[in-house]
N, CA, C and O atoms as CSV, one atom per row, in Angstrom:
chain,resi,resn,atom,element,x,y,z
A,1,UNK,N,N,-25.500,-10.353,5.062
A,1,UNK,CA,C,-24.970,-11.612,4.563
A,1,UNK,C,C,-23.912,-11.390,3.483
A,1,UNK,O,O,-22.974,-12.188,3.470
A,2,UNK,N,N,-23.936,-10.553,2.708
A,2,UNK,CA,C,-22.973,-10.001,1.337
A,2,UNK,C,C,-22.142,-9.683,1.847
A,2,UNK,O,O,-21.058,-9.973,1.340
A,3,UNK,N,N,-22.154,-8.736,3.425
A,3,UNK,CA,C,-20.865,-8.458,4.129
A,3,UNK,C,C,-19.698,-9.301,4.211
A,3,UNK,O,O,-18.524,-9.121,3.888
A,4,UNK,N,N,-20.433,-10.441,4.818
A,4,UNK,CA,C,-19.592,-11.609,5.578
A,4,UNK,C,C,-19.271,-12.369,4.782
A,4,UNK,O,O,-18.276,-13.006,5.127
A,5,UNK,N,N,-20.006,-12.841,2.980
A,5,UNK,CA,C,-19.623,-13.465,1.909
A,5,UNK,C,C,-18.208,-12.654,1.765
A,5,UNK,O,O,-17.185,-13.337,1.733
A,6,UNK,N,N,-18.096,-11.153,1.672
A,6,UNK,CA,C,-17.128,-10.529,1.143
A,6,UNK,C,C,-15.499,-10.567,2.003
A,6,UNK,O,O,-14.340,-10.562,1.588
A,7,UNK,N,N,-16.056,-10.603,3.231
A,7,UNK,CA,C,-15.077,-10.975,4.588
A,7,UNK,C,C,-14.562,-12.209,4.083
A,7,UNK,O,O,-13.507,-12.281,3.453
A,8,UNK,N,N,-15.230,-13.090,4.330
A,8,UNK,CA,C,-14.625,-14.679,4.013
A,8,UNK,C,C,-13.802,-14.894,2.409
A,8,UNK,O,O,-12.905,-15.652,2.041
A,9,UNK,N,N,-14.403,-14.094,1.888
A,9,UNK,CA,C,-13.254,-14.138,0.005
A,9,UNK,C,C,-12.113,-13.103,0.712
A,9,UNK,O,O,-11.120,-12.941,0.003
A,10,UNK,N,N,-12.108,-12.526,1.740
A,10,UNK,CA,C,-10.888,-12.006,1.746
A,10,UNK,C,C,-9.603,-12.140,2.640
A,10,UNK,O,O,-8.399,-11.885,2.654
A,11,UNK,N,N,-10.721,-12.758,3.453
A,11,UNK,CA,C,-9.696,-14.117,4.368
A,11,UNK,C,C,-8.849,-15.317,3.606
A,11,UNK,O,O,-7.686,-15.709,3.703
A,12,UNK,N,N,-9.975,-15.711,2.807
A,12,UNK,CA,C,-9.581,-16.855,2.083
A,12,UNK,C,C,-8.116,-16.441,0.860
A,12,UNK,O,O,-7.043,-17.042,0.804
A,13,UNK,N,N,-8.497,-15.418,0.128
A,13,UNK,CA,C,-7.562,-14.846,-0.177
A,13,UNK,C,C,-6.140,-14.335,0.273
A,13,UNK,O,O,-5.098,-14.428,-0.375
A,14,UNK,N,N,-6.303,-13.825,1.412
A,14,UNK,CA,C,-5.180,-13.232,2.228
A,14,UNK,C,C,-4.244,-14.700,2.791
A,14,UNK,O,O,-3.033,-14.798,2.987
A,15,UNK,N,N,-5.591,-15.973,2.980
A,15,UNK,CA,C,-4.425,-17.147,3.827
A,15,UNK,C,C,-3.749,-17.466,2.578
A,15,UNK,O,O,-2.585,-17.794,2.806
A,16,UNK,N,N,-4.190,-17.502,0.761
A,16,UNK,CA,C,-3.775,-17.813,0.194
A,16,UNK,C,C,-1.792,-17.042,-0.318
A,16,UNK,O,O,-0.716,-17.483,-0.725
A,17,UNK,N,N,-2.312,-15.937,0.011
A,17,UNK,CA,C,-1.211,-15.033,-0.979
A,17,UNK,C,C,-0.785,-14.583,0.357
A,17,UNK,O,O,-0.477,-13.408,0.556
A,18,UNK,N,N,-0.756,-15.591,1.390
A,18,UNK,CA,C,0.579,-15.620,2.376
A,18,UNK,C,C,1.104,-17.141,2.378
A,18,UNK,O,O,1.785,-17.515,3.332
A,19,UNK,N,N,0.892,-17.756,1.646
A,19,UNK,CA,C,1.436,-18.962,1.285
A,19,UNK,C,C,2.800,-19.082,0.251
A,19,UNK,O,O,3.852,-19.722,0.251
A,20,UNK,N,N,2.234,-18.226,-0.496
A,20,UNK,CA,C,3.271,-17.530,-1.844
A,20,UNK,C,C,4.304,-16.909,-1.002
A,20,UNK,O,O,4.251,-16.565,0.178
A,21,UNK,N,N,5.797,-16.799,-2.356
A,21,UNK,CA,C,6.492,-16.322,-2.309
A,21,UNK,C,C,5.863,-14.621,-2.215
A,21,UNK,O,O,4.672,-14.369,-2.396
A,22,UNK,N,N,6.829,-13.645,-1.925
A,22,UNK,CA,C,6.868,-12.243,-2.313
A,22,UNK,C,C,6.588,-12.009,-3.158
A,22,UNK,O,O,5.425,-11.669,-3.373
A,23,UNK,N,N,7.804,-12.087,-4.392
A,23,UNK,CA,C,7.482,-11.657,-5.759
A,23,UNK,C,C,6.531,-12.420,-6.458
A,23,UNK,O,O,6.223,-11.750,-7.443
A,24,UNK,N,N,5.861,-13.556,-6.452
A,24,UNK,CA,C,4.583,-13.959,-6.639
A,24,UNK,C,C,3.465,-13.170,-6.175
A,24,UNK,O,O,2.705,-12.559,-6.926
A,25,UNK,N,N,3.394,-13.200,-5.043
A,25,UNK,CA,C,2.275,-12.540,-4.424
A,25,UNK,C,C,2.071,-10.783,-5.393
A,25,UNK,O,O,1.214,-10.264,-6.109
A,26,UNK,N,N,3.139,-10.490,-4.957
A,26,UNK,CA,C,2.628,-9.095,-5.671
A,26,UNK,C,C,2.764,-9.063,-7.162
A,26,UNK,O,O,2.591,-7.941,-7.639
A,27,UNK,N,N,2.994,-9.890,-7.900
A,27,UNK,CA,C,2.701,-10.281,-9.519
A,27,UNK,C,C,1.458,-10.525,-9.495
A,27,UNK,O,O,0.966,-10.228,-10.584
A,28,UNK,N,N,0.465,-11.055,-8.540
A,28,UNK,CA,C,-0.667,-11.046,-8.173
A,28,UNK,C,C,-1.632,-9.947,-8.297
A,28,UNK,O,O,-2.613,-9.643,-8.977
A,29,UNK,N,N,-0.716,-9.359,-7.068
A,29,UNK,CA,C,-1.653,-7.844,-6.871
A,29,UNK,C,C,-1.163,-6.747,-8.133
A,29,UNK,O,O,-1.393,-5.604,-7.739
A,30,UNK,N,N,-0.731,-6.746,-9.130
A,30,UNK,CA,C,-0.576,-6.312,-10.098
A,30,UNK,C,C,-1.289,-6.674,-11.103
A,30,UNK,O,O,-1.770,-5.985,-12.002
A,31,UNK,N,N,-1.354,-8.056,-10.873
A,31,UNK,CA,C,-2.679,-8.247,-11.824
A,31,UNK,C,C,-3.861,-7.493,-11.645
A,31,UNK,O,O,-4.212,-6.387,-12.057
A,32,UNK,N,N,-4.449,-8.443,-10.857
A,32,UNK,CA,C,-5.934,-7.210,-9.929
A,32,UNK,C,C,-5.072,-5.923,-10.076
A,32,UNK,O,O,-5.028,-5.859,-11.305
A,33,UNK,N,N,-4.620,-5.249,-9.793
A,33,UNK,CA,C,-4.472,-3.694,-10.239
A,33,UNK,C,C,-5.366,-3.852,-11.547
A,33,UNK,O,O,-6.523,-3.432,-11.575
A,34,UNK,N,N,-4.642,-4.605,-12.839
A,34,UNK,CA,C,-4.706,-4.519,-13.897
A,34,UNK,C,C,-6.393,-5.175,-14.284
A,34,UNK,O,O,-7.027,-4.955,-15.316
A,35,UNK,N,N,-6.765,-5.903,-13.259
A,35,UNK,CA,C,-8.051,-6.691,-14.010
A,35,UNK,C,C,-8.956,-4.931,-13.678
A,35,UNK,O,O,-9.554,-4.279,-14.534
A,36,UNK,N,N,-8.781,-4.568,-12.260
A,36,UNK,CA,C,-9.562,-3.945,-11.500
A,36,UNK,C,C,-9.253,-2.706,-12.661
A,36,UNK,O,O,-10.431,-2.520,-12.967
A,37,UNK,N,N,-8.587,-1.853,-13.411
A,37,UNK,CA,C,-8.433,-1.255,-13.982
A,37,UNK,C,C,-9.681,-1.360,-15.346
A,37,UNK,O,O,-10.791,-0.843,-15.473
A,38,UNK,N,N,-9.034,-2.096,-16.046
A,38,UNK,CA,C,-10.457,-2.164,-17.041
A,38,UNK,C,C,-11.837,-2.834,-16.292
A,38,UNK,O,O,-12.706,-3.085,-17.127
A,39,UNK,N,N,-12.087,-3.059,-15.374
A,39,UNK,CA,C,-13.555,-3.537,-14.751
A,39,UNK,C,C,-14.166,-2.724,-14.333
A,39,UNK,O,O,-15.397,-2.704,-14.340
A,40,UNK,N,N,-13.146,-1.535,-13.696
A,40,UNK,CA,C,-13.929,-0.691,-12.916
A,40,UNK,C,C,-14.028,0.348,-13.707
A,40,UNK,O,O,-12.984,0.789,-14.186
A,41,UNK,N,N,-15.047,0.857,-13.968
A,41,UNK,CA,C,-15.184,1.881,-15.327
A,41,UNK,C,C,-15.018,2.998,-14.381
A,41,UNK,O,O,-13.983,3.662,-14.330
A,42,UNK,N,N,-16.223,3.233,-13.504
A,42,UNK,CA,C,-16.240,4.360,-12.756
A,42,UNK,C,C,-14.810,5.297,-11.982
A,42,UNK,O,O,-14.458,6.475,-12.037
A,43,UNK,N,N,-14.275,4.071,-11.285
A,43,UNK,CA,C,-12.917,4.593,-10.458
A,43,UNK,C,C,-12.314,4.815,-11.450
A,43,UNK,O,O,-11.939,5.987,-11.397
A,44,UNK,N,N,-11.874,4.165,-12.701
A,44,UNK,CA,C,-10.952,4.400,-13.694
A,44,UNK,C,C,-11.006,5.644,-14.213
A,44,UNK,O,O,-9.996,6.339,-14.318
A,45,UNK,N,N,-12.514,6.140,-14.683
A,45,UNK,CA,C,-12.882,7.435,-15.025
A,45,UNK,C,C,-12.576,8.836,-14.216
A,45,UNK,O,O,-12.092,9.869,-14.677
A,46,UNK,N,N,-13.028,8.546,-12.797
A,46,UNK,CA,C,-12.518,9.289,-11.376
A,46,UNK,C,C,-10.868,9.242,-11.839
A,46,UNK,O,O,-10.484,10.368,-12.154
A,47,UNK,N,N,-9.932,8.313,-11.936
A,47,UNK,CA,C,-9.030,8.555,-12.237
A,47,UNK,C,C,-8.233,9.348,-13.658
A,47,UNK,O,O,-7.150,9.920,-13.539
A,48,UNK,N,N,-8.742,9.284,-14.544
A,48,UNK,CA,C,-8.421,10.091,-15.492
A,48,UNK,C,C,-8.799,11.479,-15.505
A,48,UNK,O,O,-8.154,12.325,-16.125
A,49,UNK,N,N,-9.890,11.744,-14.796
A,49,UNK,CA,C,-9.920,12.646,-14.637
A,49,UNK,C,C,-9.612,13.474,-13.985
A,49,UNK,O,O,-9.832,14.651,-14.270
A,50,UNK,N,N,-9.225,13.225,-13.297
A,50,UNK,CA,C,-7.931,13.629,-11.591
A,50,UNK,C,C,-6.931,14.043,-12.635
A,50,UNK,O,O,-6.856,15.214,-13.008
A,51,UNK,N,N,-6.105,13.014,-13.144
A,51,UNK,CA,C,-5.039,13.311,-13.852
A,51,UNK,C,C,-4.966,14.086,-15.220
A,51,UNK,O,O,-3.942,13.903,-15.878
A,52,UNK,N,N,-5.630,14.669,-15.572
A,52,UNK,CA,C,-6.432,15.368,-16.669
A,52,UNK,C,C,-6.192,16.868,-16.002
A,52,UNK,O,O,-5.415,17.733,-16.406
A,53,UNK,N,N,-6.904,16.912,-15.095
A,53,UNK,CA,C,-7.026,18.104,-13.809
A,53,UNK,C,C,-5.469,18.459,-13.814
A,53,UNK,O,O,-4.876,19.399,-14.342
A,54,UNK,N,N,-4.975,17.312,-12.995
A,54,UNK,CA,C,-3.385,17.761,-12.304
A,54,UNK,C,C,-2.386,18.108,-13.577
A,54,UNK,O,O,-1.555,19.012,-13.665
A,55,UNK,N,N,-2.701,17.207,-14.419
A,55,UNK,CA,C,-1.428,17.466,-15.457
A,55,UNK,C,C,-1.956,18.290,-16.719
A,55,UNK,O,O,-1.130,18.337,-17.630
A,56,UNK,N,N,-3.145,18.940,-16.955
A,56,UNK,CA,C,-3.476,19.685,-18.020
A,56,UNK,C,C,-3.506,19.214,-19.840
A,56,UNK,O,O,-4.154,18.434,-20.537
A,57,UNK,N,N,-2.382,20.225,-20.043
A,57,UNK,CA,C,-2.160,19.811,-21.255
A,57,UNK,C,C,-0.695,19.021,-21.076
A,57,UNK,O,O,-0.203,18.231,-21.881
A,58,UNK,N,N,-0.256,19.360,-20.074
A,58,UNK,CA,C,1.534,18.679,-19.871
A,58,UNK,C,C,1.653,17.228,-20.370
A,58,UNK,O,O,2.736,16.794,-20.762
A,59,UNK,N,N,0.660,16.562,-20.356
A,59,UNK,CA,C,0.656,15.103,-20.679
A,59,UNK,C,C,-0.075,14.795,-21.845
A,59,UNK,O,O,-1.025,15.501,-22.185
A,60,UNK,N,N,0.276,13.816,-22.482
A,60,UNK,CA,C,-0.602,12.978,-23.637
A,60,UNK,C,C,-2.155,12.254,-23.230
A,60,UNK,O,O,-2.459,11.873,-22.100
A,61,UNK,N,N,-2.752,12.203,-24.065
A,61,UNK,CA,C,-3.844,11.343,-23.144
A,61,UNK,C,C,-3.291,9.783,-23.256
A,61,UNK,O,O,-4.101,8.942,-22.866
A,62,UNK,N,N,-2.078,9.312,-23.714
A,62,UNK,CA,C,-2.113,8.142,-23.586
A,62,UNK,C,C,-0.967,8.299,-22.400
A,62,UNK,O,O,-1.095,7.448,-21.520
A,63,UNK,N,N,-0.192,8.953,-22.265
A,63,UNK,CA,C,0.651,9.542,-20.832
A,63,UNK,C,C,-0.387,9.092,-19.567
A,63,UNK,O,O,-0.079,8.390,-18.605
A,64,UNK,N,N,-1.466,9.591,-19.799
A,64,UNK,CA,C,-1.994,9.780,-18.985
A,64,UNK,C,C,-2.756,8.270,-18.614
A,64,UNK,O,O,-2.953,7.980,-17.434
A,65,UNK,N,N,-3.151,7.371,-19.689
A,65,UNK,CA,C,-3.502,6.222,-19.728
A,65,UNK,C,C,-2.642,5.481,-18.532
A,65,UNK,O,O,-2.886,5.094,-17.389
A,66,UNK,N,N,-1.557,5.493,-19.373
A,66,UNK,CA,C,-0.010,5.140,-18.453
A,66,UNK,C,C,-0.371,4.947,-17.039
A,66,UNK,O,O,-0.673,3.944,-16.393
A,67,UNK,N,N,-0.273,5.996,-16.789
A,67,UNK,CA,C,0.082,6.878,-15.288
A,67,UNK,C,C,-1.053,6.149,-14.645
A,67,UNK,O,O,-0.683,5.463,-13.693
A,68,UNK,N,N,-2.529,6.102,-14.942
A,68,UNK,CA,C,-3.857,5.502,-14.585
A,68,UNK,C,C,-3.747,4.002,-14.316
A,68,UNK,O,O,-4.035,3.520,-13.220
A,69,UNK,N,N,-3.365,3.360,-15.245
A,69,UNK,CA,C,-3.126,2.125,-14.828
A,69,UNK,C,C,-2.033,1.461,-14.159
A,69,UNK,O,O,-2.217,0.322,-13.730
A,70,UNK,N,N,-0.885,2.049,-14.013
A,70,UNK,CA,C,-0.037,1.603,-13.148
A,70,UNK,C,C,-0.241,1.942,-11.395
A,70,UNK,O,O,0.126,1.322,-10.397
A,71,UNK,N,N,-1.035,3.277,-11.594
A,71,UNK,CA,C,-2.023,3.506,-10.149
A,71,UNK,C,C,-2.333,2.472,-9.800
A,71,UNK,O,O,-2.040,2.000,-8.702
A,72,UNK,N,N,-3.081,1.836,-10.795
A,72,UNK,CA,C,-4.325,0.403,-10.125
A,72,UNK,C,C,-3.160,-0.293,-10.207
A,72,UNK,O,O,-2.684,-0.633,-9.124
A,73,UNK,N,N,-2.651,-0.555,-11.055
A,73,UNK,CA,C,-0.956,-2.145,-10.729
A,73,UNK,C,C,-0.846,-2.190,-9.127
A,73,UNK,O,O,-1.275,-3.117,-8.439
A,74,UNK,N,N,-0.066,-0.793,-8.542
A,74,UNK,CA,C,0.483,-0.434,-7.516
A,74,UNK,C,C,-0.552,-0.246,-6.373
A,74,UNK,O,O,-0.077,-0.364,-5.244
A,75,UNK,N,N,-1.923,0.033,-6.463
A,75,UNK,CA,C,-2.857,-0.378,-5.756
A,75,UNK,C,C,-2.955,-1.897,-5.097
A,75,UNK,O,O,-3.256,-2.194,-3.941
A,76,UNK,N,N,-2.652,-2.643,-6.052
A,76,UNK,CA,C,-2.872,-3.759,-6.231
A,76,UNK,C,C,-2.040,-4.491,-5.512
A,76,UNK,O,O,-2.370,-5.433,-4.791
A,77,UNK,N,N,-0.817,-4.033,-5.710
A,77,UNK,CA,C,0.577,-4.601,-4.861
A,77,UNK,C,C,0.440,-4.101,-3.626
A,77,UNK,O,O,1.353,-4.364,-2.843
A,78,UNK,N,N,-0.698,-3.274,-3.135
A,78,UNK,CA,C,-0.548,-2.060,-2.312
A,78,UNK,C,C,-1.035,-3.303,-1.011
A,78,UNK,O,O,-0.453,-3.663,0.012
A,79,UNK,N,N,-2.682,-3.808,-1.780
A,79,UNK,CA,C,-3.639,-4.228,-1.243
A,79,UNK,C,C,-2.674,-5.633,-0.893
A,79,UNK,O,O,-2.591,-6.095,0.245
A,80,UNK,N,N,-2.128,-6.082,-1.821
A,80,UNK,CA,C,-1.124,-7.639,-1.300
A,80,UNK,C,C,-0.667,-7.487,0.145
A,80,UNK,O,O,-1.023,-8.162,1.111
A,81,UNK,N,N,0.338,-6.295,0.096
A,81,UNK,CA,C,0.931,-6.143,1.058
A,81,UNK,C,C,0.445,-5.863,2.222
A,81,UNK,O,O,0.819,-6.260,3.325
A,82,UNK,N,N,-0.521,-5.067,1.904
A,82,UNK,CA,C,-1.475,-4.922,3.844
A,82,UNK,C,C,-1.954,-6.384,4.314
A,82,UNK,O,O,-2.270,-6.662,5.470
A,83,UNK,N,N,-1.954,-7.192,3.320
A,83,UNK,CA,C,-2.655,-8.726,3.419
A,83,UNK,C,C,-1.753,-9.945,4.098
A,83,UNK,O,O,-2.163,-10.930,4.713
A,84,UNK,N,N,-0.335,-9.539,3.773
A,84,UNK,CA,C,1.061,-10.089,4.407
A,84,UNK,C,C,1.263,-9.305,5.703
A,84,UNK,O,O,2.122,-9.797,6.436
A,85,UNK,N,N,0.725,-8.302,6.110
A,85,UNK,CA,C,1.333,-7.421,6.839
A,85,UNK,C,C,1.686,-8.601,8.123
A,85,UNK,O,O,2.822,-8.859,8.521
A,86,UNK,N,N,0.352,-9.246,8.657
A,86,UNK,CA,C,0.984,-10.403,9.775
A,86,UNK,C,C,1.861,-11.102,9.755
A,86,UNK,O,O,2.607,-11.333,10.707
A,87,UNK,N,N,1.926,-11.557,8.678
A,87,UNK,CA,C,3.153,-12.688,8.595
A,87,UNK,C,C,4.582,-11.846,8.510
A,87,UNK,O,O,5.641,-12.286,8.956
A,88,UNK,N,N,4.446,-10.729,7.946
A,88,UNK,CA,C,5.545,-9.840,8.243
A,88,UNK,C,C,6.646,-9.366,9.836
A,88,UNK,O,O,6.314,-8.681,10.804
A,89,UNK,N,N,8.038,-10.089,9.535
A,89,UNK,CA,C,8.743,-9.849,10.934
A,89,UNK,C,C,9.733,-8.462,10.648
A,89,UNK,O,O,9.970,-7.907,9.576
A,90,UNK,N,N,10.222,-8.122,12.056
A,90,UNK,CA,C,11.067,-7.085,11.965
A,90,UNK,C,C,11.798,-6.820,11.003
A,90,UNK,O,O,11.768,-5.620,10.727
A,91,UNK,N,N,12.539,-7.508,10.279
A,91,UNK,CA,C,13.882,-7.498,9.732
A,91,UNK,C,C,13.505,-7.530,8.036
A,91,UNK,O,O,14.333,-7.366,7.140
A,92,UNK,N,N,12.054,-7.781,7.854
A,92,UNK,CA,C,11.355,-7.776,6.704
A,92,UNK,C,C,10.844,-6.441,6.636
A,92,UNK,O,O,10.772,-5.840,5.564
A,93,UNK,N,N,10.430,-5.870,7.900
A,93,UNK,CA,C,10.395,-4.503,8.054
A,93,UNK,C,C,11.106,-3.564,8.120
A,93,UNK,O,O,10.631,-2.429,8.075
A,94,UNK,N,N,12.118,-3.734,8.214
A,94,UNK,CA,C,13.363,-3.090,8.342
A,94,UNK,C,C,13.883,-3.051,6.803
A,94,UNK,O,O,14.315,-1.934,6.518
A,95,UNK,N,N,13.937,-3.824,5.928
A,95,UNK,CA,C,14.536,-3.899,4.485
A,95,UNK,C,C,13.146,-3.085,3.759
A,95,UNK,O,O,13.406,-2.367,2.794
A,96,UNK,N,N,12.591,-3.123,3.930
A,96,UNK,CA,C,11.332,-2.259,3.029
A,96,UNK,C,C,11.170,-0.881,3.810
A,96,UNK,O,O,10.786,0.066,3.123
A,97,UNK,N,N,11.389,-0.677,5.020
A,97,UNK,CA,C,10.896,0.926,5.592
A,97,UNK,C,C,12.338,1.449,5.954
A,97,UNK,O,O,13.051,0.674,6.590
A,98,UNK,N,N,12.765,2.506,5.664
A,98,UNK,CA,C,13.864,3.653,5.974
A,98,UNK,C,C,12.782,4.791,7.196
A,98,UNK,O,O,11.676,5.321,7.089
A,99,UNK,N,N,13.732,4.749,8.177
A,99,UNK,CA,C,13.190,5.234,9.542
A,99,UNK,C,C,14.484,6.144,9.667
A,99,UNK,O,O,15.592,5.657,9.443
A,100,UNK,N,N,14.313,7.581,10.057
A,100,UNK,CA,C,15.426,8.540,10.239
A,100,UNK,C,C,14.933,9.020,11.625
A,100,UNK,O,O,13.826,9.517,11.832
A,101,UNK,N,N,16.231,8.733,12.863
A,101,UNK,CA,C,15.683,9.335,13.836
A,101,UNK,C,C,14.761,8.680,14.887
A,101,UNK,O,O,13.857,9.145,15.582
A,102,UNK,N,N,15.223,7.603,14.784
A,102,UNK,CA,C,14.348,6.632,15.878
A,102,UNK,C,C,15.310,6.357,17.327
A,102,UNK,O,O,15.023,5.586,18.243
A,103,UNK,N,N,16.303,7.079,17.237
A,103,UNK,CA,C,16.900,7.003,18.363
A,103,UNK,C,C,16.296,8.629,19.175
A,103,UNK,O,O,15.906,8.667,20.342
A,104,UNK,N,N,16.338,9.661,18.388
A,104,UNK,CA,C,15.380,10.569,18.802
A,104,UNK,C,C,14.173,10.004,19.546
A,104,UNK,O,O,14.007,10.265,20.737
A,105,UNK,N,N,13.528,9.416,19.020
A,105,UNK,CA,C,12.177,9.003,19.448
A,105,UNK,C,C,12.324,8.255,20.107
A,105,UNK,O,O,11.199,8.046,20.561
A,106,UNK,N,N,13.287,7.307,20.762
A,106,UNK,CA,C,13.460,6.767,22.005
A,106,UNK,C,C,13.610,8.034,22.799
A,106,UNK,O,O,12.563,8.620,23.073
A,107,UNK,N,N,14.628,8.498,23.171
A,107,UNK,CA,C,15.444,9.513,23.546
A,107,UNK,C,C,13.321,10.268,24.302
A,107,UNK,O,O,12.839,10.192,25.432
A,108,UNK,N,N,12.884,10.713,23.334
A,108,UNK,CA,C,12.117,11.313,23.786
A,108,UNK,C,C,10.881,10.793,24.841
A,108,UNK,O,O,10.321,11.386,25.763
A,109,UNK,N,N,10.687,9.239,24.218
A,109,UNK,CA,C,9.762,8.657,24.783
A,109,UNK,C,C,10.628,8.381,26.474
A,109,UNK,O,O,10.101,8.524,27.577
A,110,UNK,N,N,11.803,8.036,26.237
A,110,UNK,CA,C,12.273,7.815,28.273
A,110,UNK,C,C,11.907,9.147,28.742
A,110,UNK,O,O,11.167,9.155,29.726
A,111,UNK,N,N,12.297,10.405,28.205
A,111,UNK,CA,C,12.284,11.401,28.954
A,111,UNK,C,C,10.651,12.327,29.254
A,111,UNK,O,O,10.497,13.424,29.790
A,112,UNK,N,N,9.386,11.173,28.546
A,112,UNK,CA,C,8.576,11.078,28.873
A,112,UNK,C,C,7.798,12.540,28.553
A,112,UNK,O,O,6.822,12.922,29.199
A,113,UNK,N,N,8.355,13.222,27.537
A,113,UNK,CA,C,7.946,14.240,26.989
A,113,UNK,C,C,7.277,14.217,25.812
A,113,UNK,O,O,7.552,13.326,25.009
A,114,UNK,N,N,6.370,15.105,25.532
A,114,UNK,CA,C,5.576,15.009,24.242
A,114,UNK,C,C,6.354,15.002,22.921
A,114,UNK,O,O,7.560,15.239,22.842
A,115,UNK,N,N,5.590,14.721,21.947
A,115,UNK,CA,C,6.438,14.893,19.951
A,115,UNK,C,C,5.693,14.760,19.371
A,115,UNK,O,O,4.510,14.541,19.633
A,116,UNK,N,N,6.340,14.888,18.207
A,116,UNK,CA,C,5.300,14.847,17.100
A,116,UNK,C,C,5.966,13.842,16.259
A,116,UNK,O,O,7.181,13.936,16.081
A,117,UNK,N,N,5.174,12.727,15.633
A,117,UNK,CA,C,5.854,11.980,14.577
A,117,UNK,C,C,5.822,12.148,13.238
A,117,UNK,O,O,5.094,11.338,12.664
A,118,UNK,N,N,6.227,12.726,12.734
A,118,UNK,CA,C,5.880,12.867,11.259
A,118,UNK,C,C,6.415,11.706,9.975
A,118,UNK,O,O,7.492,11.112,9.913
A,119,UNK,N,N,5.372,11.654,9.128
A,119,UNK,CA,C,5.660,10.290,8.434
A,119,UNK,C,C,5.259,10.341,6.800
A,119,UNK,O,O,4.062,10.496,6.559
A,120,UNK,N,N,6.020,10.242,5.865
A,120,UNK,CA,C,5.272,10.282,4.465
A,120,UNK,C,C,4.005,9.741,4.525
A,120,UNK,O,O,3.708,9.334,5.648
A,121,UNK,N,N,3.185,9.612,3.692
A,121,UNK,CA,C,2.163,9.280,3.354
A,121,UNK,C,C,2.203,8.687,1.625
A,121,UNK,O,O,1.367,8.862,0.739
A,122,UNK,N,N,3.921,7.712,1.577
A,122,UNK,CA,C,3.874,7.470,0.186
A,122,UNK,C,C,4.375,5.838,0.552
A,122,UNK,O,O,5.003,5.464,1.542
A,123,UNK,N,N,3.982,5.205,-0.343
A,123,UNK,CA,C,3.728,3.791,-0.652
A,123,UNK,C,C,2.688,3.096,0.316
A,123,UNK,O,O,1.612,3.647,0.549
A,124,UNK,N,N,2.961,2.104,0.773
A,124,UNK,CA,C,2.558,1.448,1.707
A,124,UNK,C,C,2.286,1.747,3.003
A,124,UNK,O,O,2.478,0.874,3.849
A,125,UNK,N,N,1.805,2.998,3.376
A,125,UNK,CA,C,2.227,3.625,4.611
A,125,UNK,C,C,1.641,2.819,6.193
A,125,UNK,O,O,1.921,3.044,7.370
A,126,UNK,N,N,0.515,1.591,5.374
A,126,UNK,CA,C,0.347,1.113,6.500
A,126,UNK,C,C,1.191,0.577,7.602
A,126,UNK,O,O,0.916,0.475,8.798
A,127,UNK,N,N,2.598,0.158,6.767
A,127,UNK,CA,C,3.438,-0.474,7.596
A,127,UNK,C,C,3.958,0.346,9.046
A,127,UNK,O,O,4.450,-0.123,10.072
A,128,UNK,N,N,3.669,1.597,8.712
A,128,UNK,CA,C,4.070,2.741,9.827
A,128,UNK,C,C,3.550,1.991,10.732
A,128,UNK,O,O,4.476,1.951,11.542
A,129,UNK,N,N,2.242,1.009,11.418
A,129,UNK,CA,C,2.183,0.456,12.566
A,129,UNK,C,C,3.101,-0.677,12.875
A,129,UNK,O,O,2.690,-1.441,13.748
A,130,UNK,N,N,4.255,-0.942,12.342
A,130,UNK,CA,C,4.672,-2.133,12.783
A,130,UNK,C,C,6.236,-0.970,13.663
A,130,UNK,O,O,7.315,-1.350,14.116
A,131,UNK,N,N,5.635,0.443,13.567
A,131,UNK,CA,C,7.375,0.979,13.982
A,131,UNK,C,C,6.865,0.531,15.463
A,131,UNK,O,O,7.488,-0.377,16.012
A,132,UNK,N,N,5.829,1.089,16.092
A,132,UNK,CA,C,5.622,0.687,17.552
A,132,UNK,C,C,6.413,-0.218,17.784
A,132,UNK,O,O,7.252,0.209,18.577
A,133,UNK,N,N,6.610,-1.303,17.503
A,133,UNK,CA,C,7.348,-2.605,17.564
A,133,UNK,C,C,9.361,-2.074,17.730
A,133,UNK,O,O,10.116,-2.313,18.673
A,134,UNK,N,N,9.546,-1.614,16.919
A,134,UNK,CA,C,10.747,-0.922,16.833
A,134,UNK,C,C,11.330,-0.118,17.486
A,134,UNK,O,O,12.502,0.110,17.187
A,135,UNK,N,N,10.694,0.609,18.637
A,135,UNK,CA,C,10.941,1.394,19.108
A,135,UNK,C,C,11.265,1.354,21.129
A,135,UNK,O,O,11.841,2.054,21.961
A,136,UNK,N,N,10.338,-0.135,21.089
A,136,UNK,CA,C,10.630,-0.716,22.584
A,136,UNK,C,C,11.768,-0.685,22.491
A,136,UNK,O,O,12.475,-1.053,23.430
């Protein structure tokens, strides 16, 4: 039952902050970055300490504060955006994703030969499913 309570706040949510503008919406999810930042003690901690690890002494601990909470900001904007992803059309996709080489990947798909796609794994990377679309 907690499942489906949690499903429905996130439906309800998602029809909301596709009602909104863009830059609203993700002033949004920057918030929640920011609420979810001081609420969540645990992940926050997991996070400093990651960055503690990676950056040593190279950083300040308030550097490092920094760096921690703009994680969760950008989380936050992260989570907006997978939430728009439907209402999202080509040409909205096209101004946010840089694609190198998609005429290759036609090229390869007529000639019905195997590849490999290779793809960052930085920002938003969910959007990588809307290239299918791009590529008919």
């Amino acid at each position: 039952m907690f499942a489906y309570l949690q499903f429905l706040i996130v439906r309800v949510f998602s029809f909301f902050i596709n009602l909104l503008p863009e830059v609203l919406a993700l002033l949004i999810g920057r918030w929640l970055g920011i609420l979810s930042f001081y609420l969540d003690r645990e992940h926050r901690g997991v996070t400093i300490q990651n960055l503690n690890i990676a950056f040593g002494n190279e950083k300040s601990q308030e550097e490092i504060l920094t760096i921690a909470r703009r994680t969760f900001q950008n989380l936050g904007m992260m989570a907006v955006e997978f939430l728009r992803i439907p209402k999202m059309d080509l040409d909205d996709f096209k101004s946010k994703v840089s694609i190198e080489g998609l005429e290759d990947i036609r090229k390869i798909i007529g000639e019905r030969k195997g590849g490999l796609l290779l793809h960052a794994h930085i920002g938003n990377w969910q959007h990588i499913g809307i290239l299918a679309r791009l590529i008919e």
